[in-house]
C-alpha positions as CSV (number, residue, x, y, z in Angstrom):
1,X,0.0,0.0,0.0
2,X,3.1,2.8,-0.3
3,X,3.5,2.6,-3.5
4,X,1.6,3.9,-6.5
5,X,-0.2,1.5,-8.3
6,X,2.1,1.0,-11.7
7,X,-0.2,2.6,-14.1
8,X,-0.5,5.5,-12.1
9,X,3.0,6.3,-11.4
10,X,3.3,5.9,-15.2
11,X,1.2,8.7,-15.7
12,X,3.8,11.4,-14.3
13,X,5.9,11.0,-16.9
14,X,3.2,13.4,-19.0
15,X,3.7,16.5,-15.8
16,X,5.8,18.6,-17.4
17,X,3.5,19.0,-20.9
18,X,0.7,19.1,-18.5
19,X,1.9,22.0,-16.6
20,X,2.2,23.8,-19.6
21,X,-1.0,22.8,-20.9
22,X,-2.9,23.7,-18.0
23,X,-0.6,27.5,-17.9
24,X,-1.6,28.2,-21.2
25,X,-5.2,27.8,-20.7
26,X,-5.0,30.5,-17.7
27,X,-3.3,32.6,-19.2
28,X,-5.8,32.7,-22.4
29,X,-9.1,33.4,-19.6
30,X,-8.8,36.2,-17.5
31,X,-12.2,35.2,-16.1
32,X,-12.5,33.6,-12.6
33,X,-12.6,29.7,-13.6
34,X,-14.2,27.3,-11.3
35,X,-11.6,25.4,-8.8
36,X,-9.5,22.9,-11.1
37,X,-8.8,20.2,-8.5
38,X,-5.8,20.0,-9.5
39,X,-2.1,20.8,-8.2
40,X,-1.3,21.7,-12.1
41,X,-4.1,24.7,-11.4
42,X,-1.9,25.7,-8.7
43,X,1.1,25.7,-10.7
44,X,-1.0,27.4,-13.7
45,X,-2.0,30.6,-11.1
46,X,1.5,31.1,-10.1
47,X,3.1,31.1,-13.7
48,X,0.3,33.6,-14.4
49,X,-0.6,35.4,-11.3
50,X,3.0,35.2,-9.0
51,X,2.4,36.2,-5.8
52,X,-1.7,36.9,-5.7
53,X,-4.4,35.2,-3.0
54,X,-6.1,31.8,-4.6
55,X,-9.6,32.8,-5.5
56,X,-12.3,33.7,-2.7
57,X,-9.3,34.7,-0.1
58,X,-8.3,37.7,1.5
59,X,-11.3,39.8,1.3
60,X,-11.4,42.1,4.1
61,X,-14.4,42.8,4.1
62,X,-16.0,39.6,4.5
63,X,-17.9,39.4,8.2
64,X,-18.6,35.9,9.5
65,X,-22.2,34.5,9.4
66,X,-24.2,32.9,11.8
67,X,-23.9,29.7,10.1
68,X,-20.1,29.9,9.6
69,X,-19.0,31.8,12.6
70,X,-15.0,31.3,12.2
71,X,-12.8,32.7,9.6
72,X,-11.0,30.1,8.0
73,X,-7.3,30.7,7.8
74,X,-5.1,28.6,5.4
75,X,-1.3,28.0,5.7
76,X,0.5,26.4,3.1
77,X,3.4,23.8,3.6
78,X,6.8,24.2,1.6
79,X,5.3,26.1,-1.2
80,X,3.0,29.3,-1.3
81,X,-0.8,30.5,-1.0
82,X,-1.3,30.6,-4.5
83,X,0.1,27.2,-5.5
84,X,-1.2,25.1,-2.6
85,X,-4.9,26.6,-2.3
86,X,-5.9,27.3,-6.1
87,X,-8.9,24.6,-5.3
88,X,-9.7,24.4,-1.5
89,X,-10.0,28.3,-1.3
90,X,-12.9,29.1,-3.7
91,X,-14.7,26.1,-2.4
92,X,-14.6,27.2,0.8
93,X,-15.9,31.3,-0.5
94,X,-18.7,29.7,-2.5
95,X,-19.9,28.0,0.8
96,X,-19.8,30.6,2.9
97,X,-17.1,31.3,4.4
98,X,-14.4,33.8,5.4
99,X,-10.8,32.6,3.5
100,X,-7.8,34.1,4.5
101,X,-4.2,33.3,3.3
102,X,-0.6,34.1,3.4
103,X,3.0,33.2,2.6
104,X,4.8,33.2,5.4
105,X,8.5,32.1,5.8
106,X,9.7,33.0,3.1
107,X,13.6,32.7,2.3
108,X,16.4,32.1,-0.4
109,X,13.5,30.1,-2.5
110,X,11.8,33.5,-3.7
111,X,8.5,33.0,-3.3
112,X,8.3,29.8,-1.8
113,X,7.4,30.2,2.3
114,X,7.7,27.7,5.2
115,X,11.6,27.9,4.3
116,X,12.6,30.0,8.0
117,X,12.7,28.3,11.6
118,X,9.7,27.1,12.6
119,X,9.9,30.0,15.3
120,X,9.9,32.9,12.8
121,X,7.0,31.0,10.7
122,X,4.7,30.5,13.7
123,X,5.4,34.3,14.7
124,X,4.3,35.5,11.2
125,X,1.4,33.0,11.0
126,X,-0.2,34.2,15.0
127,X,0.3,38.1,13.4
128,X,-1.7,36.8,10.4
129,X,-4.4,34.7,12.5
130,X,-4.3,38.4,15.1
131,X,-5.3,40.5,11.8
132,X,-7.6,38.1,10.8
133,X,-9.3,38.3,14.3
134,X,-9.3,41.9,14.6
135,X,-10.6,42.8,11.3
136,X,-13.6,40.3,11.0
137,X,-15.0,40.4,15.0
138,X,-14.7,37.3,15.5
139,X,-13.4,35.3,18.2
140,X,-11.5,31.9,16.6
141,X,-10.7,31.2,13.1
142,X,-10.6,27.6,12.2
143,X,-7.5,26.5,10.8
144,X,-6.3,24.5,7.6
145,X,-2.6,23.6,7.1
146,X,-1.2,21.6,4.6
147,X,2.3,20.0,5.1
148,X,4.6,22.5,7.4
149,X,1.3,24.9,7.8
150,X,-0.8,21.6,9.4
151,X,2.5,21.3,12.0
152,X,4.0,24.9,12.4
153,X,0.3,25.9,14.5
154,X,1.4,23.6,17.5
155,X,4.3,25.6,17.9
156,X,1.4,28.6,18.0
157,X,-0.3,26.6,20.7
158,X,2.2,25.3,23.5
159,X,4.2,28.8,23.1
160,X,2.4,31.6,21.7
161,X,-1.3,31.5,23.3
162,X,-2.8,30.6,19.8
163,X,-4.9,27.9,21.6
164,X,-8.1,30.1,22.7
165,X,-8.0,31.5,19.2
166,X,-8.2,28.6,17.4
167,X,-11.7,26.1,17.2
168,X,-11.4,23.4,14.3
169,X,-7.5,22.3,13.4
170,X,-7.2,20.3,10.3
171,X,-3.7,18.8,9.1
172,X,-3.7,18.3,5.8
173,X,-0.4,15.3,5.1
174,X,1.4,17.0,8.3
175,X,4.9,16.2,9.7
176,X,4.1,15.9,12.6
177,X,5.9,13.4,14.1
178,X,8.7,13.8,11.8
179,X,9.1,12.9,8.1
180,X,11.7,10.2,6.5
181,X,11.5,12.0,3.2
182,X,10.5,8.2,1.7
183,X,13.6,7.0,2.9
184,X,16.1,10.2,1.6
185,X,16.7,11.3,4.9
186,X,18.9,8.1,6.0
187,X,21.3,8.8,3.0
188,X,22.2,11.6,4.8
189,X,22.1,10.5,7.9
190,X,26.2,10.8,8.6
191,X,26.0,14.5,7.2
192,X,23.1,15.2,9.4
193,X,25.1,13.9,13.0
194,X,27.8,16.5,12.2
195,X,27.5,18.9,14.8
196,X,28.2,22.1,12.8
197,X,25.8,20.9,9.8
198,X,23.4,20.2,11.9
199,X,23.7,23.0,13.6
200,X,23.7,25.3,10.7
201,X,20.6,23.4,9.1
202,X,18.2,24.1,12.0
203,X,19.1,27.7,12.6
204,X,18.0,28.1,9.0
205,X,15.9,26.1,7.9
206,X,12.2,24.9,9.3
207,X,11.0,21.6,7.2
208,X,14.9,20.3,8.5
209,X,13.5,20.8,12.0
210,X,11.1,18.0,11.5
211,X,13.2,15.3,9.9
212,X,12.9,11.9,11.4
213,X,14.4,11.8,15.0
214,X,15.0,15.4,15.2
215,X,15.7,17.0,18.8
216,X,13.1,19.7,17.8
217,X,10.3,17.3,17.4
218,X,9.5,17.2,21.1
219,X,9.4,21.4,21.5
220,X,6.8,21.2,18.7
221,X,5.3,18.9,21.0
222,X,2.1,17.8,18.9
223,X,-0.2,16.8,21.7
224,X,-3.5,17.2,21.6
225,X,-3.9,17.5,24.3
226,X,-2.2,20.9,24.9
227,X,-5.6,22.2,23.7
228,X,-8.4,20.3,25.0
229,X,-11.0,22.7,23.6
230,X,-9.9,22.6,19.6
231,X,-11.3,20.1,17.3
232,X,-8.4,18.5,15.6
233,X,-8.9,16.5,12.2
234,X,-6.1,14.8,10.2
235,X,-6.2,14.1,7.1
236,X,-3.6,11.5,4.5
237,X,-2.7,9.6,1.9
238,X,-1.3,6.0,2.0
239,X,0.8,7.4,-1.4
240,X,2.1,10.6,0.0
241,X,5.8,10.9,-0.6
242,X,7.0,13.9,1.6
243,X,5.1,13.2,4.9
244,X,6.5,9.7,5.4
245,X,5.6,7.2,7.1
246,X,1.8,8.7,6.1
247,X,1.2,7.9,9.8
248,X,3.6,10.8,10.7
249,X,0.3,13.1,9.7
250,X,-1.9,11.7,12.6
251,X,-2.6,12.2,16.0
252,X,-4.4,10.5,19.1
253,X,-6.6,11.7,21.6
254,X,-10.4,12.4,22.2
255,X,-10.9,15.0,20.6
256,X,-8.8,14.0,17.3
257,X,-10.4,12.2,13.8
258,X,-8.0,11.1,11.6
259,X,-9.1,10.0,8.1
260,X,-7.1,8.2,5.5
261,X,-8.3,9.4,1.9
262,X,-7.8,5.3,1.0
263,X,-10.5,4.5,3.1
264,X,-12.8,6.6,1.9
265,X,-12.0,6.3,-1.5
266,X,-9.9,3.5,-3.0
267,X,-9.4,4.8,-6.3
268,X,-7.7,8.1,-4.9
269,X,-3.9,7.5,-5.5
270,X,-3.5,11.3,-4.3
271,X,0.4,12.1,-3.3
272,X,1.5,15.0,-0.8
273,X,1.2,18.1,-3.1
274,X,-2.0,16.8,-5.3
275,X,-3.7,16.4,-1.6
276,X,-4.5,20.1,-0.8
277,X,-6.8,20.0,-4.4
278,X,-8.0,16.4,-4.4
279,X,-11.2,16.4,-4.4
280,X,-12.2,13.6,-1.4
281,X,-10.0,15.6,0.7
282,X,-11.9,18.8,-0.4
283,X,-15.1,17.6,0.7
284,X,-13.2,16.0,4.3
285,X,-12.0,19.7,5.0
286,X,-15.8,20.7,4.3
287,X,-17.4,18.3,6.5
288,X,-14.7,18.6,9.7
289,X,-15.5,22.5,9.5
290,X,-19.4,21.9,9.3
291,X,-19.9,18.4,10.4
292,X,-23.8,19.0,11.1
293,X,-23.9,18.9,7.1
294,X,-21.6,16.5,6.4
295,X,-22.0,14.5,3.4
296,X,-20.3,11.8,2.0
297,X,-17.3,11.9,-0.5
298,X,-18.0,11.4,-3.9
299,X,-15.7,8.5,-4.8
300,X,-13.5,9.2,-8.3
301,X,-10.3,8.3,-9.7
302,X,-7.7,10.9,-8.9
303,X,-4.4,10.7,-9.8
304,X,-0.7,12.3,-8.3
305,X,-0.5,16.1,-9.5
306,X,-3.4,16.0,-12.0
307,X,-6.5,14.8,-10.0
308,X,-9.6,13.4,-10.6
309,X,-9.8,11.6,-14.4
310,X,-13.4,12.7,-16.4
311,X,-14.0,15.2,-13.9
């Protein structure tokens, strides 16, 4: 089950003419295009659009209804806002709710954030979630974090008082408990014991924070339990290739749900970066934020970085 099935991992070998496919279409319709479930439409908005908010986020003036009382704040993993939340963010307008989004962390990658400590991130993401806060009235956001944005928040909550401000936490494919990289981190294993590499590596750099076995792992602390009150909801893929073992993106306690896409779905061989616009895990993210009108996944084919087939 950690592996792609053959015929789908055959499939990537088309990526590159399909990320120029899908760029050329934007770039021929300036008009706002329904969400493309698809990390390609990601990739499309940032060769066309560098830099600006996924659809539906980031509109100031957008007040909180009764039925969705919580701004929804979403924080990206190693990438950016516009990339990772092409799909998930206009879903979430068109139902209803507040979206709000940033790049944070950003570093020697341009405009790729969660590069910085995981210190520096979490600072920039509690000014972001305080903004959000004190511009809509409201009293919580619920939060949605893909990769290094569903882990960074914990550093939020057992340091920086972000746990009374916070209702519904969903991890999208989060390292939580560390990530092996599918195995690359042991070939670096000897380069990684050096003191001074090491050293130099965590000052630096977040995502190295959260390799497999790192020190910092236990001041990120992911417990549950830290925050009795939030909702936390987990959500992976039995194929994802960054946040490995997949079981590194769940967590236990009462007031957790974890889902595996697999189980609802068998046909979804979704990967890490394909997960934030997969279309089972869009309607998961809609159903922990309202789930007194949850409704079932509708079961397709989706595939790594292109998404669901016939859709």
């Amino acid at each position: 089950m950690s592996r792609w099935p053959t015929h789908v991992a055959g499939l990537c070998a088309a990526l590159a003419l399909a990320v120029a496919s899908a760029t050329q279409v934007a770039a021929a319709d300036d008009a706002p295009v329904a969400p493309s479930y698809s990390y390609l439409g990601g990739l499309a908005a940032q060769a066309t659009g560098p830099g600006v908010p996924p659809p539906g986020a980031n509109d100031w003036s957008c007040r909180p209804s009764a039925a969705h009382p919580n701004p929804v704040v979403l924080l990206h993993g190693l990438s950016n806002d516009t990339i990772t939340w092409n799909s998930l963010s206009p879903v979430l307008a068109v139902a209803g709710y507040c979206v709000f989004t940033t790049t944070y962390g950003t570093g020697p990658l341009g405009p790729i954030g969660s590069i910085t400590p995981v210190e520096e991130s979490a600072v920039q993401i509690g000014a972001f979630i305080d903004r959000v806060l004190a511009t809509t009235g409201a009293a919580r956001v619920d939060l949605v974090g893909h990769s290094m944005g569903g882990a960074v928040p914990f550093y939020n909550l057992n340091y920086l008082g972000a746990a009374s401000k916070i209702d519904d936490y969903i991890a999208m494919g989060a390292p939580l408990h560390g990530t092996t990289l599918s195995g690359i981190q042991s070939m670096f294993a000897g380069l990684l014991e050096q003191p001074a590499i090491d050293e130099l590596l965590t000052s630096k750099c977040g995502p190295c924070q959260v390799s497999y076995g790192a020190p910092f792992l236990r001041v990120l602390n992911p417990d549950p339990a830290i925050a009795p009150d939030i909702r936390f909801t987990t959500i992976v893929s039995r194929y994802d290739e960054i946040a490995t073992p997949f079981t590194t993106g769940q967590l236990e306690g009462p007031n957790v749900r974890n889902i595996v896409l697999q189980d609802l779905c068998a046909t979804d061989y979704t990967e890490h970066y394909e997960l934030t616009a997969d279309p089972v895990a869009v309607r998961a993210v809609l159903n922990a934020l309202d789930p007194a009108h949850a409704e079932p996944a509708s079961c397709t084919v989706v595939l790594p970085f292109i998404g669901p087939v016939g859709r």
